[in-house]
C-alpha positions as CSV (number, residue, x, y, z in Angstrom):
1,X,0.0,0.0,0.0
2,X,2.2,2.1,0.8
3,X,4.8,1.8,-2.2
4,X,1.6,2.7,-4.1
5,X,1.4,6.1,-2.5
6,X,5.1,6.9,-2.6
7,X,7.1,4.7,-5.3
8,X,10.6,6.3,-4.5
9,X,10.6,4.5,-1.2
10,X,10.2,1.4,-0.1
11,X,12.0,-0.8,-2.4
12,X,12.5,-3.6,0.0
13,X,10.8,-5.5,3.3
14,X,10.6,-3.3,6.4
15,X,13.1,-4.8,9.3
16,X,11.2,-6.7,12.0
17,X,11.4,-3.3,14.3
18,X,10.6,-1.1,11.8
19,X,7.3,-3.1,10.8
20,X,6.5,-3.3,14.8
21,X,7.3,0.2,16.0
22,X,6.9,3.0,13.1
23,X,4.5,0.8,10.3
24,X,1.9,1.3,13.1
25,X,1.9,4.4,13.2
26,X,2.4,4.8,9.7
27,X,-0.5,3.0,8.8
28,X,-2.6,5.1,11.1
29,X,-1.8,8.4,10.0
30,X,-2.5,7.0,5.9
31,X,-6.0,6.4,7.4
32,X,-6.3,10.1,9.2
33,X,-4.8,12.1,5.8
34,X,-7.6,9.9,3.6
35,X,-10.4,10.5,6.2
36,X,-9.5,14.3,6.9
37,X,-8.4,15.2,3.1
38,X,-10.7,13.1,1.1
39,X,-13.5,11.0,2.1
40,X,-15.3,13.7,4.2
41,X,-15.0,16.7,1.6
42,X,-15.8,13.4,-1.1
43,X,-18.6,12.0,0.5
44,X,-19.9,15.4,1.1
45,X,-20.2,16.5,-2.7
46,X,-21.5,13.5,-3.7
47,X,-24.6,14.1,-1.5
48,X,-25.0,17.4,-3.5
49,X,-24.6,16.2,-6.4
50,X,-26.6,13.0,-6.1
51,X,-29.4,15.2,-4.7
52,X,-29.4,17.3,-8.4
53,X,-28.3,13.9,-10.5
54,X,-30.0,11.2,-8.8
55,X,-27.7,9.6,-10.8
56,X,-25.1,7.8,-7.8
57,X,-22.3,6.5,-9.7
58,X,-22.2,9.9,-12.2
59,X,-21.8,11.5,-8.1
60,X,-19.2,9.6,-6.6
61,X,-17.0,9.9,-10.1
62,X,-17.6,13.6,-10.4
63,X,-16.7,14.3,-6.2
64,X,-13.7,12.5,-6.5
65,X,-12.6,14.6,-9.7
66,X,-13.5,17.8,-7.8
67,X,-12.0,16.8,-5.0
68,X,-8.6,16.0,-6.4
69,X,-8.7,19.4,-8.3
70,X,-9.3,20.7,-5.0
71,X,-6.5,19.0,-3.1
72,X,-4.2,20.0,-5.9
73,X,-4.8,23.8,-5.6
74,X,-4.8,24.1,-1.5
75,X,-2.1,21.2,-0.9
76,X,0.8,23.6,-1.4
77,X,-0.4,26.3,0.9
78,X,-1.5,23.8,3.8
79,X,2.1,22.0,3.3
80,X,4.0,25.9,4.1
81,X,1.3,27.2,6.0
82,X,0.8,23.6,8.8
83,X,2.6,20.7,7.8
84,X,5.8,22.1,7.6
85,X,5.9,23.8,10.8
86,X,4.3,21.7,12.7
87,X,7.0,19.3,11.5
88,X,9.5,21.5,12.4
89,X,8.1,21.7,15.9
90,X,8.1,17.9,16.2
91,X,11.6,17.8,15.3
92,X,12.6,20.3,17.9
93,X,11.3,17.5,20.3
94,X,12.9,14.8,18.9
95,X,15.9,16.4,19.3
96,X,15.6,17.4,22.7
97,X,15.1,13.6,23.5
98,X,18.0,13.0,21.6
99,X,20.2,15.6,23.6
100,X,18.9,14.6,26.9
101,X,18.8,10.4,25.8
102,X,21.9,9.5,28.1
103,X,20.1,11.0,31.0
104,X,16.9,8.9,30.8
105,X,16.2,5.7,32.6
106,X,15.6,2.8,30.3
107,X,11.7,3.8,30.6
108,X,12.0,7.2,29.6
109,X,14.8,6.1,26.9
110,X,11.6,3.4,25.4
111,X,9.0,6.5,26.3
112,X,11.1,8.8,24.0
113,X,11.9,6.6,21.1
114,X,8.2,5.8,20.7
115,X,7.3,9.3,20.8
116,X,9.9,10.5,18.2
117,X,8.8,8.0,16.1
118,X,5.5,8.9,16.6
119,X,6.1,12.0,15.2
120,X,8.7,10.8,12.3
121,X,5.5,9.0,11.2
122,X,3.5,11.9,11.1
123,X,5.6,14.0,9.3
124,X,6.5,11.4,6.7
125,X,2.6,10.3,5.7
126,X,1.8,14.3,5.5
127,X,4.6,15.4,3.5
128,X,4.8,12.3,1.5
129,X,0.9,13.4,1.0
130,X,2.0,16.7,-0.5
131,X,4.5,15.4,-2.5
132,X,1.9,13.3,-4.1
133,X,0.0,16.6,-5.2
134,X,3.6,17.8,-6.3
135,X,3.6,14.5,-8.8
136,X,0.0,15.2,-9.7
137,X,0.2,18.9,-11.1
138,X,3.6,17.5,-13.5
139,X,1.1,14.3,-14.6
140,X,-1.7,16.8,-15.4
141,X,0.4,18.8,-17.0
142,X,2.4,16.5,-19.0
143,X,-0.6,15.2,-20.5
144,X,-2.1,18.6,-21.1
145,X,0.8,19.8,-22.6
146,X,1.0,18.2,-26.4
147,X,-2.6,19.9,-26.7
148,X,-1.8,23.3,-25.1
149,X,1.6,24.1,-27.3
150,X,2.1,24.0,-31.2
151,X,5.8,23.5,-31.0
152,X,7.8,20.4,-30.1
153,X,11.0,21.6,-30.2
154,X,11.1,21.5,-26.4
155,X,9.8,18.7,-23.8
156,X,7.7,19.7,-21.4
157,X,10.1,18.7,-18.4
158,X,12.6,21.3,-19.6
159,X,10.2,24.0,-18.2
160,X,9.9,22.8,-15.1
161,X,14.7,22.7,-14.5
162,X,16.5,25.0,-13.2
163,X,15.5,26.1,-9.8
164,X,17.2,26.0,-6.3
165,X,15.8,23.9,-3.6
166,X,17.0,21.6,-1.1
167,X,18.4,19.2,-3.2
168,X,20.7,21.4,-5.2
169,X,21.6,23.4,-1.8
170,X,23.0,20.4,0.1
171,X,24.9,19.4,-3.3
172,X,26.1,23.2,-3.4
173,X,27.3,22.7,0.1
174,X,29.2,19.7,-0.5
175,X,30.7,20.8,-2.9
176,X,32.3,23.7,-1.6
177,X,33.5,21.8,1.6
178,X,35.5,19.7,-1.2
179,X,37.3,22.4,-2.1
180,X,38.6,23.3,1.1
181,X,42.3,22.3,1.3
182,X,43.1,22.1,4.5
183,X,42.0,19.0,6.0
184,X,41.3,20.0,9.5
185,X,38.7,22.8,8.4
186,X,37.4,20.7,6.1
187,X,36.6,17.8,8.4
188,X,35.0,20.5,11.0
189,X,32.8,21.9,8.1
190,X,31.8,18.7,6.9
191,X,30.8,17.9,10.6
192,X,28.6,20.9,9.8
193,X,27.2,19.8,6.4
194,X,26.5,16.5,7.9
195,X,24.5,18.0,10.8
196,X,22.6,20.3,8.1
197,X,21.5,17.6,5.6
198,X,23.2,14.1,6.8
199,X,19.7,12.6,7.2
200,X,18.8,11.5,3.9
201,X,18.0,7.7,3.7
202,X,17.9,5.3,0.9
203,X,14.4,3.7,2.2
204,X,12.1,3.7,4.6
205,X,13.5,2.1,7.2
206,X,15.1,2.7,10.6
207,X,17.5,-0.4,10.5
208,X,19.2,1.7,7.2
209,X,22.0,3.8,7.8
210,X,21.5,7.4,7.4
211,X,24.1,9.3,4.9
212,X,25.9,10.9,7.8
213,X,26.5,7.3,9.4
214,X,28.2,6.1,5.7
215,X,32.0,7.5,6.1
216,X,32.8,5.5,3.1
217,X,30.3,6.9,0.8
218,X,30.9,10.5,2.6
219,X,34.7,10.1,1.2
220,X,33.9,9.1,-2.1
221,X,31.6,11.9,-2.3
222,X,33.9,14.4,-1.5
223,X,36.5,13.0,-4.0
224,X,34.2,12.9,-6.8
225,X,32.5,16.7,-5.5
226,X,36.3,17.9,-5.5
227,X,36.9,17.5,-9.0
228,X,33.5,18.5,-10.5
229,X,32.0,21.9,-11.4
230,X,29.8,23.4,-8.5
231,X,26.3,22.4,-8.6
232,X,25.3,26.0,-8.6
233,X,26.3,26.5,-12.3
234,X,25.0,23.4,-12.9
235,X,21.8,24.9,-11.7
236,X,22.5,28.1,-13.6
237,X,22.9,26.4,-16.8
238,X,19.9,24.4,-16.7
239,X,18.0,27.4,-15.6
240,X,19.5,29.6,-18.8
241,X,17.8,26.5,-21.1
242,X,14.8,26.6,-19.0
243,X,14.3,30.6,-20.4
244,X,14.9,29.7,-23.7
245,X,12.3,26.6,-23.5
246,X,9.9,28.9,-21.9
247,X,10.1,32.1,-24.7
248,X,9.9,29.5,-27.5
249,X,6.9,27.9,-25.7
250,X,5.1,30.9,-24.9
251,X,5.2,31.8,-28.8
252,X,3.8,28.8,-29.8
253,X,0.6,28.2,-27.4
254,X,-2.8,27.0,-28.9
255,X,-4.5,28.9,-25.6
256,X,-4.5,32.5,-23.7
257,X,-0.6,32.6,-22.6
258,X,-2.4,33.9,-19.1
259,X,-3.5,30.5,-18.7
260,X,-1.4,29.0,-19.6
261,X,1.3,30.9,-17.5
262,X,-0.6,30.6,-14.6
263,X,-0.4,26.4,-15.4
264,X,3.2,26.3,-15.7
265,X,3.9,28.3,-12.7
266,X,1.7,26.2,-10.5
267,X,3.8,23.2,-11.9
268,X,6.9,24.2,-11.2
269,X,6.5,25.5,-8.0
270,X,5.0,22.2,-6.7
271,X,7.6,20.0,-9.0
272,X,10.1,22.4,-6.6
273,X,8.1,21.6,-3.5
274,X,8.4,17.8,-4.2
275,X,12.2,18.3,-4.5
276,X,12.3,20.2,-0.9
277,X,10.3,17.6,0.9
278,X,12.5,15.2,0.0
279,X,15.1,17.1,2.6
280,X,12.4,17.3,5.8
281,X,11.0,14.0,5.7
282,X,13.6,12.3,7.5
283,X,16.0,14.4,8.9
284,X,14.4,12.6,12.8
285,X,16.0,9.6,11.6
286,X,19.2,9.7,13.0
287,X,18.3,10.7,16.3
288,X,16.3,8.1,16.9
289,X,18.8,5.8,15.8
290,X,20.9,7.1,17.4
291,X,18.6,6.7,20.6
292,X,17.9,3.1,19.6
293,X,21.3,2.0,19.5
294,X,21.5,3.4,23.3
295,X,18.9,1.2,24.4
296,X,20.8,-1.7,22.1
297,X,23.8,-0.6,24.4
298,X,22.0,-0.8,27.9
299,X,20.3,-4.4,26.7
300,X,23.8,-5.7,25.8
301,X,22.3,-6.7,21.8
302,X,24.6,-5.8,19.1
303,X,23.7,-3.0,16.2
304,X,23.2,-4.8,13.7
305,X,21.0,-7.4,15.7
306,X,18.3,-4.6,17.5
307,X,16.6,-4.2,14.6
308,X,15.0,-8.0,13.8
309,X,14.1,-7.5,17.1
310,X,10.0,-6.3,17.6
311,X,9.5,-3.3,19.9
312,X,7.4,-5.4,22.3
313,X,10.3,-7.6,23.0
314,X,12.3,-4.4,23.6
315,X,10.1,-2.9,25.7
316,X,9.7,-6.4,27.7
317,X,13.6,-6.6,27.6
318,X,14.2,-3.0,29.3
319,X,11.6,-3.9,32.4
């Protein structure tokens, strides 16, 4: 279910303790965002409009339709205006567990990790929820697009390139600690760079390292960053093509270029949001490994083994 709603994660089985101790929770807050996004506002229209149509099926097609155009145009705002700081907030708390974890007995140690992940999960069913609204405006206006330009000297994606997020900013940033010669600097701004955007995870899944934990991957990186060109030009130079894609474009539209305008703007800002999610939705990972591996520590089981353990027989093992 879940690789349905989100296709770039979850590429393999969760870990026993991952399936017992954030999946929960995980599943839970799927069933909140459809009840409190969807079905409600869904079921809702369909009574008006069966009570014009009588017709129930024509209803419940046409409320769903209007109901994802709806989601599309107000998921953006909600996502800057709510999720995201109430996200940040949660983080703040995660890390104050984290900071505080050596001084907790092995109750409040448990107490903590289940709340943190409590409030990963929330963050990662809400923003992954955006993110499908994010993938929704580029379908809608990939298929739109053949019928809305004349021209097919340009693809559609190569209007939607080009702009800064979170992505490009942590590749920016690695980049330039590469260049720093002198290796003592270098190692305490990549300490930095690593506390700034270190969380990113391959999958969804507590028993995988984060990218601050991989030193060997962190190395290679900087090798590789060293002798490249910055990702900022990169950025720049994709953004120059982007122009010329759009003023060709714009020349060549079959519709009212304020429409149309107004279409691709929509597009690229959510295409952008989907690339800055990416960064938030796990940066609580690491400290709740990091707490997790305390409580490995104090129950005398080896990394590697704590998580094919379930959380009840964690919680069981640290009475």
């Amino acid at each position: 279910m879940f690789k349905t709603l989100n296709s770039e994660w979850l590429r393999q089985p969760f870990s026993q303790l991952e399936f017992t101790l954030r999946f929960p929770y995980l599943a839970r807050n799927v069933v909140v965002v459809f009840f409190q996004c969807l079905f409600l506002f869904w079921f809702l229209i369909t009574l008006v409009l069966y009570k014009f149509t009588s017709i129930l099926f024509l209803s419940i097609f046409l409320g769903f339709f209007l109901v994802l155009i709806y989601e599309l145009l107000v998921l953006r705002n909600w996502y800057q205006k709510s999720i995201l700081p109430q996200h940040l907030a949660n983080l703040k708390t995660i890390n104050y567990f984290y900071v505080q974890k050596n001084n907790f007995s092995n109750q409040e140690l448990i107490k903590a990790i289940k709340t943190s992940v409590e409030l990963s999960a929330w963050g990662l069913i809400h923003i992954g929820y955006v993110g499908l609204a994010a993938y929704g405006w580029e379908y809608v206006f990939k298929w739109l697009y053949p019928s809305l330009v004349k021209t097919r000297e340009f693809d559609y994606h190569q209007l939607l390139v080009g702009f800064d997020n979170k992505t490009t900013e942590a590749d920016q940033k690695l980049w330039e600690v590469a260049q720093i010669k002198n290796k003592l600097i270098q190692k305490k701004q990549l300490e930095k760079y690593l506390d700034d955007y270190g969380s990113r995870v391959e999958d969804v899944d507590l028993s995988l390292p984060t990218f601050r934990e991989q030193t060997p991957a962190i190395s290679k990186l900087l090798s590789l960053h060293s002798q490249l060109a910055a990702p900022a030009s990169i950025v720049k130079n994709s953004q120059s093509k982007r122009k010329l894609a759009t003023r060709t474009v714009l020349k060549n539209l079959r519709i009212t270029k304020s429409i149309f305008t107004w279409l691709l703007k929509m597009t690229q800002q959510n295409v952008n949001l989907r690339e800055d999610r990416r960064f938030y939705e796990f940066l609580a990972d690491y400290q709740i490994r990091q707490m997790i591996f305390l409580l490995a520590k104090r129950l005398k089981i080896e990394k590697q083994d704590i998580f094919n353990q379930s959380w009840r027989e964690l919680t069981h093992a640290a009475n």
